[in-house]
Every structure is written in structure tokens, then in C-alpha cells.
N, C-alpha and C positions, 0 to 999 in steps of 0.2 A: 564280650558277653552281652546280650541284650537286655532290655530292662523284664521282659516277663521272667528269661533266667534268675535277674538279680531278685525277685521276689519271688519266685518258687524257695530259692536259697533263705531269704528274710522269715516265709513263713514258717520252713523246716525250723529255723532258728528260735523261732515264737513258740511253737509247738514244744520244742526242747525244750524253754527257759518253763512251761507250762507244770509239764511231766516231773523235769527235775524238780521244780517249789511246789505245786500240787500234791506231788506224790509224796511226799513227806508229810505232810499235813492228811490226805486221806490216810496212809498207816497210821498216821499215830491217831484217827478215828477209829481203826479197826483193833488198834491193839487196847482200848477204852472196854471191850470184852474180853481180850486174849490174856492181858498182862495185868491190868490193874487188879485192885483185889477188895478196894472197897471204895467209897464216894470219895474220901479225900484224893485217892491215890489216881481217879479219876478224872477230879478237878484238876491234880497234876500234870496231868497230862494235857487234858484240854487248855490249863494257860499257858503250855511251852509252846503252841501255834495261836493262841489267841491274839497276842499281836500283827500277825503276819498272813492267818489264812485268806484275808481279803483281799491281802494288795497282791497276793499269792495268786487269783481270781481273774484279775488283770488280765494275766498272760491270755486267758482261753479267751477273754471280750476281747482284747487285739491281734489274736490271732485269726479270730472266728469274722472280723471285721475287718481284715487286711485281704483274708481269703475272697469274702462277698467284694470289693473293690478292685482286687488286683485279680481273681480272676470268676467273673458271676456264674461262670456256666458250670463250673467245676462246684460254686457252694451252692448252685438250684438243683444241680444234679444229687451231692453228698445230702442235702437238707430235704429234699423231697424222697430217695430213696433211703436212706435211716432215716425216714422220719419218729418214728416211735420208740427206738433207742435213743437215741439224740433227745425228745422229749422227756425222754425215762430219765437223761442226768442230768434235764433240765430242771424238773419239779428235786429232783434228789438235792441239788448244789442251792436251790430256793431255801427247801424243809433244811435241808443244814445250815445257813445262815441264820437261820429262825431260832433252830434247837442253839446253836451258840450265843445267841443275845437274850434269850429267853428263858434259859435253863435255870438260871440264878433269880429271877424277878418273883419267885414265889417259895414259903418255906416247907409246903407239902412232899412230902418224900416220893408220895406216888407222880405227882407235877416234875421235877427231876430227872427220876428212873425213865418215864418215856420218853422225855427229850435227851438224855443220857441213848437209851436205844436206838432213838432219830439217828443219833450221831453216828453209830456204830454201821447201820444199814443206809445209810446217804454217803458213808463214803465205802462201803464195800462195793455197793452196786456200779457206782459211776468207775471205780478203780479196774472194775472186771469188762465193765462195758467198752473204756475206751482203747481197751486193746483188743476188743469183738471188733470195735469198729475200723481201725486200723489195720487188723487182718485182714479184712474183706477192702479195704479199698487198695490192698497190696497187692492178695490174688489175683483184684478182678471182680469185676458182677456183673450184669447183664443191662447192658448200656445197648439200646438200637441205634441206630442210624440219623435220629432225630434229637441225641445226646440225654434221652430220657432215660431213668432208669424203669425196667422191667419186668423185674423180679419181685418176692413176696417175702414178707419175712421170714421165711423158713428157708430161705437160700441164706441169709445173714450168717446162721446157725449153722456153719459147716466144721468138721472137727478144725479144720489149720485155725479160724477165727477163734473158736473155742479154746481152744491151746494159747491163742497170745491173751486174751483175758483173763486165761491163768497165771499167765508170766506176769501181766501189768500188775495182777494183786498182788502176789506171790514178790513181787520187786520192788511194790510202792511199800508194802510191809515193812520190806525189809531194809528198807531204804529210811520208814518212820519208827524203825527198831534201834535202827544208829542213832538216829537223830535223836530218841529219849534219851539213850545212855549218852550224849555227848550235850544236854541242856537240865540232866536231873542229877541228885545227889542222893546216897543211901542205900536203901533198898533198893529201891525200883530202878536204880542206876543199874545197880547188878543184875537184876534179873533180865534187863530189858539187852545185857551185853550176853545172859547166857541162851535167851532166844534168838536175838541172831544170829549164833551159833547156827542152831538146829536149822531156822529159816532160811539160812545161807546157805544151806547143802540143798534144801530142795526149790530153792531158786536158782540156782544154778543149774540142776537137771532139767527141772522146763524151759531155761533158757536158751541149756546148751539143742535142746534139742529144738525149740521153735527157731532158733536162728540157722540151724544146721538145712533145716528146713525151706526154712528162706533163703538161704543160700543154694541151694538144690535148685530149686525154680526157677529163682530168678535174678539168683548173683553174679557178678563178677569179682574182677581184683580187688574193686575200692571196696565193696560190699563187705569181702571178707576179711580184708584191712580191720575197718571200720567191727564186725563182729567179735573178730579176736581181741581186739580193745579190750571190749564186750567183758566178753569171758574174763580176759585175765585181770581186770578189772575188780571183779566181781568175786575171783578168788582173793586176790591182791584185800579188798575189804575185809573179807573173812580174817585171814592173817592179822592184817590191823586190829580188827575187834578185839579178836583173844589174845592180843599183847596190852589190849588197855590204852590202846591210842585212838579213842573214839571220833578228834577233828578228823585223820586220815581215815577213819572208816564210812565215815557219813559222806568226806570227800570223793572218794573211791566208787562208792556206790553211786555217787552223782557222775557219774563220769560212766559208769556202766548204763546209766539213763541216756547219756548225754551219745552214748557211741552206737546204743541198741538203736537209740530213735531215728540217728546220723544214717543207720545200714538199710534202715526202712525206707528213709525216703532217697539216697541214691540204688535202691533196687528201682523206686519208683521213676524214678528221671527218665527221659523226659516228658514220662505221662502224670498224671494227677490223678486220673480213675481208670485204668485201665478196663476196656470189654472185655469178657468173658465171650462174650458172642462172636464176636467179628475185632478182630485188632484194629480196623481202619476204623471201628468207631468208638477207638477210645478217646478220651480228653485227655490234652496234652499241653502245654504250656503255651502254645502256639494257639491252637483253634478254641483255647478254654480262657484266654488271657483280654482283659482290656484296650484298650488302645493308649499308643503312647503315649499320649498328651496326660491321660489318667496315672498312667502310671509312674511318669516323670515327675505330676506332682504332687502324689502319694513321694515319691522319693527324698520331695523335699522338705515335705512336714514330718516323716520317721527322723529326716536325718538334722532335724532340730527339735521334734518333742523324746524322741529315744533316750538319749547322754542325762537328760532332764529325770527322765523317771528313774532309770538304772541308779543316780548318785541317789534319789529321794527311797528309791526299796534297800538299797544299800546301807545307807543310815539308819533306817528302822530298824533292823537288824543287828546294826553294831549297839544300837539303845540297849536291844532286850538281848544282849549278849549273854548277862548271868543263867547260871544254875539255878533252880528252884527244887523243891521237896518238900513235903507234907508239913515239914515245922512252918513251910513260909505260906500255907492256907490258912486265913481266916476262919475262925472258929463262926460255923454258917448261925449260930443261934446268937 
């Protein structure tokens, strides 16, 4: 395997680690309208990622930073033609850090409620957007011969794009639907097990059907491997939930992350953006990739700062291991 292979592989990996700790932290942004039911129960929510949504953050800055080095033509291409999506969950994941450190610094009810709303619309939009965006660089877009993209934003917006932005909310949802019921206690424990329920039947139809899809196009054997995971997966959660084994639900559903994203990017192998236009001028790991010497030692700074971060996100995590619930919020006055 050659080294641009081994980091096409690294970055799928990066993107995964992204989706899977991201997307549990963007639902339980969205379920801050869905499920809460007043300011404490709000606050509840927002401290069961309060420890974690920033190192959680990581992933897309080394992702997004391994792509620009390991292969530049593929991130001058992705970052100039989404450019204004990409911008759009750039200011969103800014304003959401803001409304998280800042929501509490003042005791005006109106000062709260709109960085409460920050929270709710900075992680809906980016959760929907980057399955827009990952649908269109799956199809294809309009890449000429000079590895530029061509296209306008209104090619972006194609129903198959539209359809996985549905999935990624619809999945990170339900993904930070486990995730309450398996870090809260009481109420909102239960509630938050009898909404995944309901959320779990219709993310599984969008799934079953954007991946069925993808598969249509532009799958083979590993693809639908990898899909079926997916799926039974995804059922397999469901089961868990409504038996009250909330660690194997939240696990379950990470792994429906971890196999959906898996199917996406060996559909995409061994291109990186495929043309819409002309197939000979797509990027591909070859003509979109660095040169050895770059990527040899890129290989050997991942493969001594890597082990370093994973034990340091790992132990944050074992820290704020407990359950929390409204008895354990501060009385704000």
C-alpha cells in the first residue's frame, strides 16, 4: 500500500472519530428544543457535553489539516467549491462555542434564552450540512480538467445531497438521544429513551434508503458489507434502547456512524472528488496527493502525536463518566 493510500485511509479515520464524538454533542444541541422542557433541564443537557464538545472539535481541525498536507488539490478543490457551506458551519461551530462559554456569564433570562437558541440552530445547521456535503463529494460535481471546481451552488442542492443531510441530523439526533439517556438520571432519562424510540424508526428509513442508494451508484461488495453493518446496527440500537441498556445503545449507534461513514468513503476509493463532468478529471489519491517525502513525515508525527491525544480524550471522558439531573444544577440565583 502506498503512503497517499495510507492517508486516504487516516483521513476516513479522522472524519469517523469526528461524526462519531461530534455528532453526539450536535443532537444533544438539537434535543435543547426537542426534549428539554425548561432552563434547568436545558442546562442538563448542555453539561453532559460541556466537558468534551471541544476536544470533540479536534477531530474536524485534524482532519481538515491532514487533508490540506496530505492531499492540497483535493482541499483547494473541496474548500473553494463548498465554499459558502463550509463557511456556513464555520461561523455556526465559532457562535456555538461562544453560546457555550457565555450562556451562563449573565443572569438576564432574555441574555440565556438567545444563546440557549444559538445552541439549538449552530448545531442543527452544521449536522444537516455535513451530510450536504458529503453527498455531493460522493456523487460527484463538476471538476474541469484544470481540477477546479465549476459548478454554482445550486448544483450542491441535489435531492441524493439533500437526502444524506437528512440522515446526518436525523442520526446525530439520535445518536445524542442515547447519549442523554445513558449520562442523565430521572426524567429526562426516560424521556430522552422514549424518543429514540420514535427517532430510531425514522432514521433508519432515511438511512435505509440513502445508503440503498449509494449503494445503487456506486457500490460494490465491501460497500454493502460495510452498509449492512449500518443498518443492523442501527436496528440492533433500537433493541438496546427499549431494553434499558442505554452504554450498548449509544455504542450501537456509534458503530452505525462508524460503518455508514466507512461505506462512503470505500464507495469513494480511489477518488477523493470525483467529476461529474468527465471521469478523467477526477481527483484521486494519486494526482490529488503530496509528495512522498511530505507524507512520510506527516506519518511520523500522526504516528507519535496520535496514541498521545486518544489516552488524553480518553481520560476526560472516564473523569466526567457520572450521571447528572436537575437535582445536581445550581440554583442560577
Amino acid at each position: 500500500m502506498e503512503l497517499h493510500d495510507v492517508w486516504f485511509v487516516l483521513i476516513a479515520v479522522l472524519w469517523t472519530g469526528y461524526f462519531f464524538l461530534e455528532g453526539f454533542d450536535f443532537g444533544v444541541g438539537v434535543l435543547t428544543k426537542l426534549l428539554a422542557r425548561d432552563r434547568a433541564e436545558k442546562r442538563v443537557l448542555i453539561n453532559t457535553i460541556g466537558p468534551v464538545w471541544d476536544g470533540n472539535e479536534v477531530w474536524l481541525l485534524t482532519a481538515g489539516g491532514a487533508t490540506f498536507a496530505a492531499f492540497p488539490e483535493w482541499y483547494a478543490t473541496l474548500f473553494s467549491g463548498f465554499y459558502l457551506p463550509l463557511l456556513l458551519i464555520l461561523v455556526c461551530l465559532i457562535v456555538r462555542g461562544v453560546a457555550f462559554e457565555y450562556r451562563a456569564k449573565r443572569p438576564e433570562e432574555r441574555w440565556q434564552r438567545n444563546w440557549e437558541e444559538a445552541v439549538f440552530w449552530t448545531s442543527l445547521i452544521p449536522a444537516f450540512l455535513w451530510g450536504v456535503a458529503f453527498g455531493n463529494i460522493v456523487r460527484g460535481v463538476k471538476i474541469d480538467q484544470e481540477m477546479e471546481y465549476v459548478g454554482t451552488l445550486g448544483d450542491l442542492l441535489n435531492p441524493y445531497a439533500i437526502l444524506g443531510g437528512l440522515v446526518t441530523l436525523a442520526l446525530f439526533t439520535f445518536h445524542g438521544t442515547v447519549f442523554t439517556a445513558l449520562k442523565t438520571v430521572g426524567d429526562i432519562r426516560e424521556r430522552a429513551r422514549r424518543l429514540a424510540r420514535n427517532l430510531g424508526v425514522v432514521t433508519a428509513v432515511l438511512a435505509l434508503g440513502f445508503l440503498g442508494w449509494t449503494q445503487a451508484e456506486k457500490g460494490d461488495g465491501t460497500s454493502l458489507v460495510a452498509a449492512t453493518v449500518a443498518v443492523l446496527a442501527l436496528v440492533a440500537a433500537l433493541g438496546a434502547n427499549r431494553a434499558g441498556r442505554e452504554g450498548w445503545a449509544f455504542a450501537l449507534s456509534g458503530v452505525t456512524i462508524v460503518a455508514a461513514v466507512a461505506m462512503l468513503f470505500l464507495t469513494l476509493f480511489p477518488n477523493v472528488m470525483p467529476s461529474s463532468l468527465d471521469e478523467a478529471w477526477s481527483l484521486t489519491v494519486t494526482n490529488a496527493s503530496s509528495s512522498p517525502y511530505t507524507l512520510k513525515i506527516m506519518t511520523w508525527c500522526a504516528g507519535i502525536a496520535t496514541p498521545m491525544v486518544l489516552l488524553y480524550q480518553g481520560w476526560t471522558y472516564w473523569v466526567f463518566r457520572k450521571r447528572i439531573g436537575t437535582q445536581h444544577i445550581a440554583d442560577p440565583h
